[in-house]
PDB file of N, CA, C, O and CB in Angstrom:
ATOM      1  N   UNK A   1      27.221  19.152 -10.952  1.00  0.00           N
ATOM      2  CA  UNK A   1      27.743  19.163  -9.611  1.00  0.00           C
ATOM      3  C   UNK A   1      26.853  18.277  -8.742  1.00  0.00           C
ATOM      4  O   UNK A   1      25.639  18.256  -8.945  1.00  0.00           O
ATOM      5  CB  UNK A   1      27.822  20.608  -9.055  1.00  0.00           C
ATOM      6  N   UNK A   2      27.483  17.460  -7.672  1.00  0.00           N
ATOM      7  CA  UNK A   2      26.698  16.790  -7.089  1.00  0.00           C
ATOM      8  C   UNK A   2      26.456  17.258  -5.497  1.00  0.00           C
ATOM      9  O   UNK A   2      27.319  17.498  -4.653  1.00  0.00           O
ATOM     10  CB  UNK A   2      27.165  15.510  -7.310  1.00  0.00           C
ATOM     11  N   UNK A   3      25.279  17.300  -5.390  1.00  0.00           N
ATOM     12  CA  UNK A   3      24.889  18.629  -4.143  1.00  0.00           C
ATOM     13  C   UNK A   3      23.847  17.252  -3.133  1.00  0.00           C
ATOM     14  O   UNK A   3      23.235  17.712  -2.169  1.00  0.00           O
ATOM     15  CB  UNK A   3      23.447  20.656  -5.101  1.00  0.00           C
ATOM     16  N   UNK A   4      23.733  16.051  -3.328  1.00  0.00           N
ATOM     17  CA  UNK A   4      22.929  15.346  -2.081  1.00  0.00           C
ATOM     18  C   UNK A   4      23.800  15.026  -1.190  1.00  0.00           C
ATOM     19  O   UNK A   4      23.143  14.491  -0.296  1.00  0.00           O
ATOM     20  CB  UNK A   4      22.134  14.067  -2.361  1.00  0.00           C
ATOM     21  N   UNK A   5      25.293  15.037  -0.788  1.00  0.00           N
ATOM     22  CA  UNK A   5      26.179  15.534   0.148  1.00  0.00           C
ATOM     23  C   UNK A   5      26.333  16.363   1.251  1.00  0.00           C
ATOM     24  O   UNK A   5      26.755  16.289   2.405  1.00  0.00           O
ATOM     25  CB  UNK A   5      26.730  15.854  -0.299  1.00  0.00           C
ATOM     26  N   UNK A   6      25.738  17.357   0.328  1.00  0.00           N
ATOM     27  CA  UNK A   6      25.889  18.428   0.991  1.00  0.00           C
ATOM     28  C   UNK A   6      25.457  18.609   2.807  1.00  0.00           C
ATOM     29  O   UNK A   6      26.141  18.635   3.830  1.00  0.00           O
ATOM     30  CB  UNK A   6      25.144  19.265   0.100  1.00  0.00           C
ATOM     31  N   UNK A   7      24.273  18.689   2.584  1.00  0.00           N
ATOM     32  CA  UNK A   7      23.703  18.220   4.359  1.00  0.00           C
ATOM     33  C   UNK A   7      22.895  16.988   4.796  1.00  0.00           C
ATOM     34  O   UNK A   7      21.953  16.846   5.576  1.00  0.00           O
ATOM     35  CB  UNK A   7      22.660  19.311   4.941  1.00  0.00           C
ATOM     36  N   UNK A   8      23.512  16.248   4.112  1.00  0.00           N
ATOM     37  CA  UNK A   8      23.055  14.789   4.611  1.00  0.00           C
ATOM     38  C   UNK A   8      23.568  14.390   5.425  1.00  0.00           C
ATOM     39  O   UNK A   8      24.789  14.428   5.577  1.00  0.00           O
ATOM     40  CB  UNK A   8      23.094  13.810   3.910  1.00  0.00           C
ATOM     41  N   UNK A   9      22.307  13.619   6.588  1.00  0.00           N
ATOM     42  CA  UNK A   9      22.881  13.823   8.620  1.00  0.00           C
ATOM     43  C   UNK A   9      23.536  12.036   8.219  1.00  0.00           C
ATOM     44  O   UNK A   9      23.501  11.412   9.279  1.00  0.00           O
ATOM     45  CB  UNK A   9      20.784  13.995  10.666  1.00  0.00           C
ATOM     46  N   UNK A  10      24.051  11.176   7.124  1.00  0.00           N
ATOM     47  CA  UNK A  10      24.611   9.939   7.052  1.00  0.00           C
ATOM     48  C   UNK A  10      25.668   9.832   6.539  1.00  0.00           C
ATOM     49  O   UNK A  10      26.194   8.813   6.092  1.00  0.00           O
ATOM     50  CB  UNK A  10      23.993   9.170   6.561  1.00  0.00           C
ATOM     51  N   UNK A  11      26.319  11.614   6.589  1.00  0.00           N
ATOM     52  CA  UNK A  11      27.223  11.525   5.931  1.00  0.00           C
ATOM     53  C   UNK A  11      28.497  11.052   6.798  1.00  0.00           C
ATOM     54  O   UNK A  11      28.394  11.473   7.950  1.00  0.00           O
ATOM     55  CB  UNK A  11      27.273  12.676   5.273  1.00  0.00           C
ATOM     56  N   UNK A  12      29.686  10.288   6.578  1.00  0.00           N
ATOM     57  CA  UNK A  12      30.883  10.044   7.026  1.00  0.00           C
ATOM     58  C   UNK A  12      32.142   9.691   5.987  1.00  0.00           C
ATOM     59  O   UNK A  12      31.940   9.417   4.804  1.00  0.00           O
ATOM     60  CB  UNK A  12      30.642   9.044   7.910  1.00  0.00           C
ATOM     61  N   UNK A  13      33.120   9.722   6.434  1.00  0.00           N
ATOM     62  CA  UNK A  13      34.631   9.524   6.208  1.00  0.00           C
ATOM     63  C   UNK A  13      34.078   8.126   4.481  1.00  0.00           C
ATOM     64  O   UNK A  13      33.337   7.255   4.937  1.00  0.00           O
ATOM     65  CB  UNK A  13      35.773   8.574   8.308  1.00  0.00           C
ATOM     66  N   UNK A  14      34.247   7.987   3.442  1.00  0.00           N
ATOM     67  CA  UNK A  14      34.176   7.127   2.691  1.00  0.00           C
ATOM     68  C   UNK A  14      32.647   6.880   2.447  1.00  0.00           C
ATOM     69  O   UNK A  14      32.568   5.653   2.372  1.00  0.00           O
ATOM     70  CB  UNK A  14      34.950   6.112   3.152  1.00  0.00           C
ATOM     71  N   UNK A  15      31.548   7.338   2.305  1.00  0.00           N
ATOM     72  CA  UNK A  15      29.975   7.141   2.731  1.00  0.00           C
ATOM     73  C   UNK A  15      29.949   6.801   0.747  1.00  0.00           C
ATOM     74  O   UNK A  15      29.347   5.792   0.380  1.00  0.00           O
ATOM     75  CB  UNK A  15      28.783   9.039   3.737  1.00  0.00           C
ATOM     76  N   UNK A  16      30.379   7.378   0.060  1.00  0.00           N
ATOM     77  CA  UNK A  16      30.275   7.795  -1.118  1.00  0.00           C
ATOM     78  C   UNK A  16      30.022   5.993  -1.919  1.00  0.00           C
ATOM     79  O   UNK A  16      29.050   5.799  -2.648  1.00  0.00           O
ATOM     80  CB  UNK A  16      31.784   8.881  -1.526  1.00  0.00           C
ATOM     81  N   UNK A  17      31.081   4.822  -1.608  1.00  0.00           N
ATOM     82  CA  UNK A  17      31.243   3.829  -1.923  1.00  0.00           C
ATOM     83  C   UNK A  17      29.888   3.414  -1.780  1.00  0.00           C
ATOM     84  O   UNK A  17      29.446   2.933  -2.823  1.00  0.00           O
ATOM     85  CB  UNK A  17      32.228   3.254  -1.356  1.00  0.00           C
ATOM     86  N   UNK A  18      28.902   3.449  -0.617  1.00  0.00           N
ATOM     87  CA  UNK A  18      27.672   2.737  -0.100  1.00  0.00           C
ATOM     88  C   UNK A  18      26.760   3.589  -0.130  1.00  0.00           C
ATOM     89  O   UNK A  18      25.700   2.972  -0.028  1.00  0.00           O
ATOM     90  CB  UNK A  18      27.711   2.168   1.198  1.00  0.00           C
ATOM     91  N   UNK A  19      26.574   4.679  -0.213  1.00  0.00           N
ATOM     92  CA  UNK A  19      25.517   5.657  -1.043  1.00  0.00           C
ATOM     93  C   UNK A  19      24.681   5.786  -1.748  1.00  0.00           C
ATOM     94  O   UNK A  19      24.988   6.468  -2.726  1.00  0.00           O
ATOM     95  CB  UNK A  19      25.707   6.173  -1.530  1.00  0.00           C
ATOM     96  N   UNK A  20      23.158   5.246  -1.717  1.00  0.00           N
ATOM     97  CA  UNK A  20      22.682   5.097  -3.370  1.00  0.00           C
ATOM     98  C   UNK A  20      22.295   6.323  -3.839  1.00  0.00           C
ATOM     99  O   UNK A  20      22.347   6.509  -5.055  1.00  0.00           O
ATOM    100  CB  UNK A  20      21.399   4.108  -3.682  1.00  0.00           C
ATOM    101  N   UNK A  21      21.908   7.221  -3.093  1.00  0.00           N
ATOM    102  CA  UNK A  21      21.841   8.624  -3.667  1.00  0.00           C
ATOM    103  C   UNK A  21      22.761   8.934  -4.327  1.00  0.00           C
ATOM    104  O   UNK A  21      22.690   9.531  -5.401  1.00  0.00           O
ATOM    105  CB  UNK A  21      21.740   9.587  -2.872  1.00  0.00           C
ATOM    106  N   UNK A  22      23.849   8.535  -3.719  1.00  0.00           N
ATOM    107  CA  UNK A  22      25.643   9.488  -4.259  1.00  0.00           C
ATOM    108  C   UNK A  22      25.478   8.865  -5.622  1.00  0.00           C
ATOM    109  O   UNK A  22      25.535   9.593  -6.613  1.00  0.00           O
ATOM    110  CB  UNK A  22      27.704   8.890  -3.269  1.00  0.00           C
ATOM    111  N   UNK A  23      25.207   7.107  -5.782  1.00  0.00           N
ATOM    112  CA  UNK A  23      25.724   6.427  -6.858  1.00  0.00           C
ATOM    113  C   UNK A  23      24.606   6.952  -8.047  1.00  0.00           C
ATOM    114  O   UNK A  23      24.894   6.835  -9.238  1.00  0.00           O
ATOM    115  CB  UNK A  23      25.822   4.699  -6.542  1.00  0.00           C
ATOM    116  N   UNK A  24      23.583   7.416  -7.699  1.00  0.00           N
ATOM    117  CA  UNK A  24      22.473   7.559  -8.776  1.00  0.00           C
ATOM    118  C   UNK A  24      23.276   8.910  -9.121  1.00  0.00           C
ATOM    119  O   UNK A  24      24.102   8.959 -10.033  1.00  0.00           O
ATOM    120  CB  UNK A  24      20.589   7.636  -8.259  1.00  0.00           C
ATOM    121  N   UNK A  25      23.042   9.687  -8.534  1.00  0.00           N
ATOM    122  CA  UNK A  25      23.542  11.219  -8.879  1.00  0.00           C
ATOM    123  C   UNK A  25      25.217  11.362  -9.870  1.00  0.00           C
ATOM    124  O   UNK A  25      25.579  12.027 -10.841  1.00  0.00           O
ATOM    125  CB  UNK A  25      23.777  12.060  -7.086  1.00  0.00           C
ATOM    126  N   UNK A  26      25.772  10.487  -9.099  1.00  0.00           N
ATOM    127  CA  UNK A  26      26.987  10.082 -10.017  1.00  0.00           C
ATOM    128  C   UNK A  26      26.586   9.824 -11.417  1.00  0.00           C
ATOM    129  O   UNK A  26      26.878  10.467 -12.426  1.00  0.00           O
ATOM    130  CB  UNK A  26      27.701   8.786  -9.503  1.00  0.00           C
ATOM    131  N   UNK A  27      25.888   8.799 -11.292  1.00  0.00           N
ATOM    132  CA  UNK A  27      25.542   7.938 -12.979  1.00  0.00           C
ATOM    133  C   UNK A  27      25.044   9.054 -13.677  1.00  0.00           C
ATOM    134  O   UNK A  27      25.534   9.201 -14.797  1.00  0.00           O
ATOM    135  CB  UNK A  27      24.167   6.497 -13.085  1.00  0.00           C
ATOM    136  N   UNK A  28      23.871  10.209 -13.181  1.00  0.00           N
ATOM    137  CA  UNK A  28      23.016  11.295 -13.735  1.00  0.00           C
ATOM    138  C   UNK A  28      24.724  12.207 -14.515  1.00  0.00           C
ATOM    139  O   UNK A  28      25.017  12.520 -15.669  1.00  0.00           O
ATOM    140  CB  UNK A  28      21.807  12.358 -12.093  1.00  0.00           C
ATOM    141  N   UNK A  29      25.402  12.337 -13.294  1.00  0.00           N
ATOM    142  CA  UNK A  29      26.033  13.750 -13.954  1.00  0.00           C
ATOM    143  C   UNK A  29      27.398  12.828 -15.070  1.00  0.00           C
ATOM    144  O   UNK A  29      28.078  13.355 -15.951  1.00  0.00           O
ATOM    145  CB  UNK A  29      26.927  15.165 -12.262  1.00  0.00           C
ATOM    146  N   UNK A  30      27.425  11.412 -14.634  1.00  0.00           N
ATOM    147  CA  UNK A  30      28.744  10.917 -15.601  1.00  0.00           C
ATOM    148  C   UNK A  30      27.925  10.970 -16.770  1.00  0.00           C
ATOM    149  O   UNK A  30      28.632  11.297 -17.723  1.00  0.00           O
ATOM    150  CB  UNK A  30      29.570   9.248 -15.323  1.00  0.00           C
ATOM    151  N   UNK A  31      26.577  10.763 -17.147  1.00  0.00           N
ATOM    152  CA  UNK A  31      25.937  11.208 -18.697  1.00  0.00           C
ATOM    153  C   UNK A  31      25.476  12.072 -18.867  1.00  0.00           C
ATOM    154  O   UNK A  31      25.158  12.283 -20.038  1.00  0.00           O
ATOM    155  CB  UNK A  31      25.086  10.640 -19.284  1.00  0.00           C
ATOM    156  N   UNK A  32      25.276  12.701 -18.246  1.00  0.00           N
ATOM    157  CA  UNK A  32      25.293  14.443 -19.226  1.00  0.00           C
ATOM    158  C   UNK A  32      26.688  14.986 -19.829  1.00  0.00           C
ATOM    159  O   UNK A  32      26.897  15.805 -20.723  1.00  0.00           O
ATOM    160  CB  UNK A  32      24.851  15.930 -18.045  1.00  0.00           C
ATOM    161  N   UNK A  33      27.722  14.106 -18.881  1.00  0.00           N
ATOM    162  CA  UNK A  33      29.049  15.174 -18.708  1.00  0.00           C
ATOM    163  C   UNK A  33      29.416  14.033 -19.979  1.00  0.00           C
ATOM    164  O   UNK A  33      29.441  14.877 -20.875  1.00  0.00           O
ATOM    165  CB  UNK A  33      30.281  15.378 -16.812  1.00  0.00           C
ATOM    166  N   UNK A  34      29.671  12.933 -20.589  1.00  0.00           N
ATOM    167  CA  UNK A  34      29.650  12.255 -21.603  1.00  0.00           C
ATOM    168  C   UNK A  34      29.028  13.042 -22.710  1.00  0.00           C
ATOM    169  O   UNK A  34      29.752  13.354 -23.655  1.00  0.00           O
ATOM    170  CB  UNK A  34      29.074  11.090 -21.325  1.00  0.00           C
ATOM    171  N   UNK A  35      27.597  13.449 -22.707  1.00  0.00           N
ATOM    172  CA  UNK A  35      26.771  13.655 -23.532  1.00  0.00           C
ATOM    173  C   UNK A  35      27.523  15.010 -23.968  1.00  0.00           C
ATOM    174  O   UNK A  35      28.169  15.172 -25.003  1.00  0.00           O
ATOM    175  CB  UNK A  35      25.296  13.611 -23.023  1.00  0.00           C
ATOM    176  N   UNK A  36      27.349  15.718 -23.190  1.00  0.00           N
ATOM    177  CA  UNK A  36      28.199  16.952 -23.021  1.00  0.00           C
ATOM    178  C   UNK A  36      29.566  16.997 -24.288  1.00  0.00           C
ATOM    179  O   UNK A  36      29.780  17.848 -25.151  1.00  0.00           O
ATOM    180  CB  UNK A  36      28.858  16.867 -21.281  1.00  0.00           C
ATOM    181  N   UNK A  37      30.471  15.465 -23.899  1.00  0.00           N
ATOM    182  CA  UNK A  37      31.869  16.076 -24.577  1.00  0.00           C
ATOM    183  C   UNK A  37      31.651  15.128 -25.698  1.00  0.00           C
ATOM    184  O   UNK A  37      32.714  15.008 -26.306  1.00  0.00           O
ATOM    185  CB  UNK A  37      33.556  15.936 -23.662  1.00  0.00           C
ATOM    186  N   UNK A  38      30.894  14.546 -26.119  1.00  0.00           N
ATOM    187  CA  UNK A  38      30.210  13.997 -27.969  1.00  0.00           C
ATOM    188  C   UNK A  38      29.806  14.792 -28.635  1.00  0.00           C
ATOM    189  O   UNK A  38      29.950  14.736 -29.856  1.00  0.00           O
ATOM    190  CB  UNK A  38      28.971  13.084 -28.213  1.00  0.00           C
ATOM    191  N   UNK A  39      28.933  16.150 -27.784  1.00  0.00           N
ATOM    192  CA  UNK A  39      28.390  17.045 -28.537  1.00  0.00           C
ATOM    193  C   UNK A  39      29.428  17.852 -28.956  1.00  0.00           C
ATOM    194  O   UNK A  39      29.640  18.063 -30.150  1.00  0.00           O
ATOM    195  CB  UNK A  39      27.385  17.706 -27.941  1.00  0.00           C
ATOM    196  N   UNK A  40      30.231  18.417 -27.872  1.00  0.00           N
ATOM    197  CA  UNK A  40      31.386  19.433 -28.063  1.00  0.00           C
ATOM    198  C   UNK A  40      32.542  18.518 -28.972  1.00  0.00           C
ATOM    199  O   UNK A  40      33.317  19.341 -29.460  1.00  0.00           O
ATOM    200  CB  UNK A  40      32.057  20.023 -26.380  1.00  0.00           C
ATOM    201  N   UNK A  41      32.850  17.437 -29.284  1.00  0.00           N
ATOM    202  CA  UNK A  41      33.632  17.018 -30.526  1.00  0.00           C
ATOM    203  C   UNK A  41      33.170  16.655 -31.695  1.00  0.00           C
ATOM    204  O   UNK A  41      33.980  16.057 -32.405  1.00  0.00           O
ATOM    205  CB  UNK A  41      34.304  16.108 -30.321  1.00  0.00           C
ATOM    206  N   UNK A  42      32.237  16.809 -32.072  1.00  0.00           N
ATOM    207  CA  UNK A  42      30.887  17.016 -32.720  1.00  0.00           C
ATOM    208  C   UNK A  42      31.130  18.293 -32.985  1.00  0.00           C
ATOM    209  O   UNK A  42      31.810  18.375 -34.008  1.00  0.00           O
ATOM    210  CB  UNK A  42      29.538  16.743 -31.912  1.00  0.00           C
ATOM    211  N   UNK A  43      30.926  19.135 -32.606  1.00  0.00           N
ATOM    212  CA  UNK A  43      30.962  20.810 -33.029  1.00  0.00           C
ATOM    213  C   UNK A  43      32.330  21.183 -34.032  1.00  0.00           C
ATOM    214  O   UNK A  43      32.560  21.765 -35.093  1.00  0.00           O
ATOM    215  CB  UNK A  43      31.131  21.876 -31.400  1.00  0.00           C
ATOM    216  N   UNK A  44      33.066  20.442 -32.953  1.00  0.00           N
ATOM    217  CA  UNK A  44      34.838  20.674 -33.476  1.00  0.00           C
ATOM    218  C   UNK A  44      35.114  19.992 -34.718  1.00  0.00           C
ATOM    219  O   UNK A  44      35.679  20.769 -35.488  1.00  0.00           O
ATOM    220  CB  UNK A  44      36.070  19.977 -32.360  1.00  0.00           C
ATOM    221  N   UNK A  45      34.952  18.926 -35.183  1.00  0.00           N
ATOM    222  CA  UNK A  45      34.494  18.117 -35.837  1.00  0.00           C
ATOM    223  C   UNK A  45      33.997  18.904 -37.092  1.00  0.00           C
ATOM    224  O   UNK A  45      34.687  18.861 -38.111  1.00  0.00           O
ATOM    225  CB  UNK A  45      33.613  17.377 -35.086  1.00  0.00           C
ATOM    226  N   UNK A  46      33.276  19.347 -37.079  1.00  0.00           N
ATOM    227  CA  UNK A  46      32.471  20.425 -38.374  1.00  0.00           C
ATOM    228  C   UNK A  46      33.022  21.644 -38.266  1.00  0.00           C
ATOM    229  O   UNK A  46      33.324  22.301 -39.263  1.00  0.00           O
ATOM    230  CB  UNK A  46      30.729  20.743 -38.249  1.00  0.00           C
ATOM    231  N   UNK A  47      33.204  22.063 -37.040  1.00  0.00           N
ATOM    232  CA  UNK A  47      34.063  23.253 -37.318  1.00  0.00           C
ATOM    233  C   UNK A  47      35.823  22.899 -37.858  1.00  0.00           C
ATOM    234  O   UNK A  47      36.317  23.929 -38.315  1.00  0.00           O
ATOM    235  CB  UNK A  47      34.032  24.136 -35.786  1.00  0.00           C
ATOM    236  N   UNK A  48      36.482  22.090 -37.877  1.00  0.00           N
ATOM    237  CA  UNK A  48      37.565  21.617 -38.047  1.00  0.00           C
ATOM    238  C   UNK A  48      37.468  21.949 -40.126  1.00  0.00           C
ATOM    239  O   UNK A  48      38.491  22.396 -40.644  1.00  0.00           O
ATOM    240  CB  UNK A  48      37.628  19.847 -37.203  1.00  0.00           C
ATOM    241  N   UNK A  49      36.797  21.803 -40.618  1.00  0.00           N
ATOM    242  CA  UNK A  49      36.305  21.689 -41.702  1.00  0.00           C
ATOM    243  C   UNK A  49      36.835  23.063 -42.499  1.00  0.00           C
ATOM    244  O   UNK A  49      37.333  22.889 -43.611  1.00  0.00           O
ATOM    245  CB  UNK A  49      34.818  21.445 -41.529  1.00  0.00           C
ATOM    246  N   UNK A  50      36.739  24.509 -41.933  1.00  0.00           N
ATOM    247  CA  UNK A  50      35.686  25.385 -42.392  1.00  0.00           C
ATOM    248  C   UNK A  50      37.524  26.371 -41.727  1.00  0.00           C
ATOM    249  O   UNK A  50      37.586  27.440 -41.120  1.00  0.00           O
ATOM    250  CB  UNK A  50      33.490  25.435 -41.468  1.00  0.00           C
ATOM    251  N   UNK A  51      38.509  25.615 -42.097  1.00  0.00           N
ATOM    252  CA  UNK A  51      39.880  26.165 -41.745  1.00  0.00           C
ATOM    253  C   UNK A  51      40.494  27.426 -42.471  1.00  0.00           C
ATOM    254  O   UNK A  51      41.410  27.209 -43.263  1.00  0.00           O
ATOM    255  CB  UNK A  51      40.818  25.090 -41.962  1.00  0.00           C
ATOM    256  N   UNK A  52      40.004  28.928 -42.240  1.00  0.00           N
ATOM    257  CA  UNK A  52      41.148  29.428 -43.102  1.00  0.00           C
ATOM    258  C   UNK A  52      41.705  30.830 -42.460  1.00  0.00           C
ATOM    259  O   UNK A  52      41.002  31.145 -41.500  1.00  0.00           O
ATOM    260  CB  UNK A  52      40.605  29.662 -44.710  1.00  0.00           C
ATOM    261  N   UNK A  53      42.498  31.529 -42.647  1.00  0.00           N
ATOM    262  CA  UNK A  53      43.401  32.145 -42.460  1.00  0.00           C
ATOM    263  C   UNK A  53      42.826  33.657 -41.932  1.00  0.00           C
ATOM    264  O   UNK A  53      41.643  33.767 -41.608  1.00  0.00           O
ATOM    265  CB  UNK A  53      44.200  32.019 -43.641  1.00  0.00           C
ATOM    266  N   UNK A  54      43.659  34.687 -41.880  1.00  0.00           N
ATOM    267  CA  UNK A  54      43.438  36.008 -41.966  1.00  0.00           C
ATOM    268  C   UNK A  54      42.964  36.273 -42.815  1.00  0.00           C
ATOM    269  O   UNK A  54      41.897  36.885 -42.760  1.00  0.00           O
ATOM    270  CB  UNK A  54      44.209  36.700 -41.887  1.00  0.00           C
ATOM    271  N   UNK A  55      43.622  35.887 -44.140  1.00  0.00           N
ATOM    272  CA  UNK A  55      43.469  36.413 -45.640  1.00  0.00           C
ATOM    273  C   UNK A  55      42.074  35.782 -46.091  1.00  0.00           C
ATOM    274  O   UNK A  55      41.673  36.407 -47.073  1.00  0.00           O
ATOM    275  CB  UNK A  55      44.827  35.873 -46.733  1.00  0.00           C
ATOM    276  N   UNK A  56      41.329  34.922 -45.780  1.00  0.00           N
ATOM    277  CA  UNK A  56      40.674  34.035 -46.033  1.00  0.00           C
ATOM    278  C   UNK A  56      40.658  33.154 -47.043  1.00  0.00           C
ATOM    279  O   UNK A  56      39.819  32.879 -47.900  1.00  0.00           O
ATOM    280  CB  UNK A  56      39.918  34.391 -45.959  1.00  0.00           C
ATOM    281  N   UNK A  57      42.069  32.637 -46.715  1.00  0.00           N
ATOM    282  CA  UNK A  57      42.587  31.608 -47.717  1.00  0.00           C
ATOM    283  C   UNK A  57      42.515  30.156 -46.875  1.00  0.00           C
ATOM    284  O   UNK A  57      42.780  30.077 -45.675  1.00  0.00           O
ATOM    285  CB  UNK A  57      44.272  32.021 -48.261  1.00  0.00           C
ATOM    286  N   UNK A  58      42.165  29.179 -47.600  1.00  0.00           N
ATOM    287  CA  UNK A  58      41.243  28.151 -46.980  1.00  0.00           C
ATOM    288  C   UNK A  58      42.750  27.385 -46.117  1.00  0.00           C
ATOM    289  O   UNK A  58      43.473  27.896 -46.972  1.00  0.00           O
ATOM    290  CB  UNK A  58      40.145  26.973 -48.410  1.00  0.00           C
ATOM    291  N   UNK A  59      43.538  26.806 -45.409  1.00  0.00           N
ATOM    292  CA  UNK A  59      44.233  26.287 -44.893  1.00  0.00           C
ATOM    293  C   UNK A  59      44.493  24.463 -45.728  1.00  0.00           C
ATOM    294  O   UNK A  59      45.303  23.672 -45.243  1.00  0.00           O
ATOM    295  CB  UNK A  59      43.686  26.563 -43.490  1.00  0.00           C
TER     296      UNK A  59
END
């Protein structure tokens, strides 16, 4: 979540475009949140593998 918005006295209508706080904080959370969904298809990925049923009959 990006929180240097929040009570910043420069804030106005479109500020976000010309921002370097906004733009750093952006770049921070667009790679975790990347990092984030490689890991989680990654998981799926190996778990995708390991498919079987009620009965535990392999799919």
């Amino acid at each position: 979540m990006i929180t240097v918005c929040k009570d910043c006295p420069k804030r106005h209508p479109g500020c976000h475009g010309d921002c370097e706080w906004y733009k750093a904080e952006r770049k921070a959370l667009d790679k975790e949140n990347a990092r984030r969904r490689n890991e989680s298809a990654a998981k799926y990925a190996a778990a995708s593998n390991w498919c079987y049923d009620r009965r535990g009959v392999r799919k």
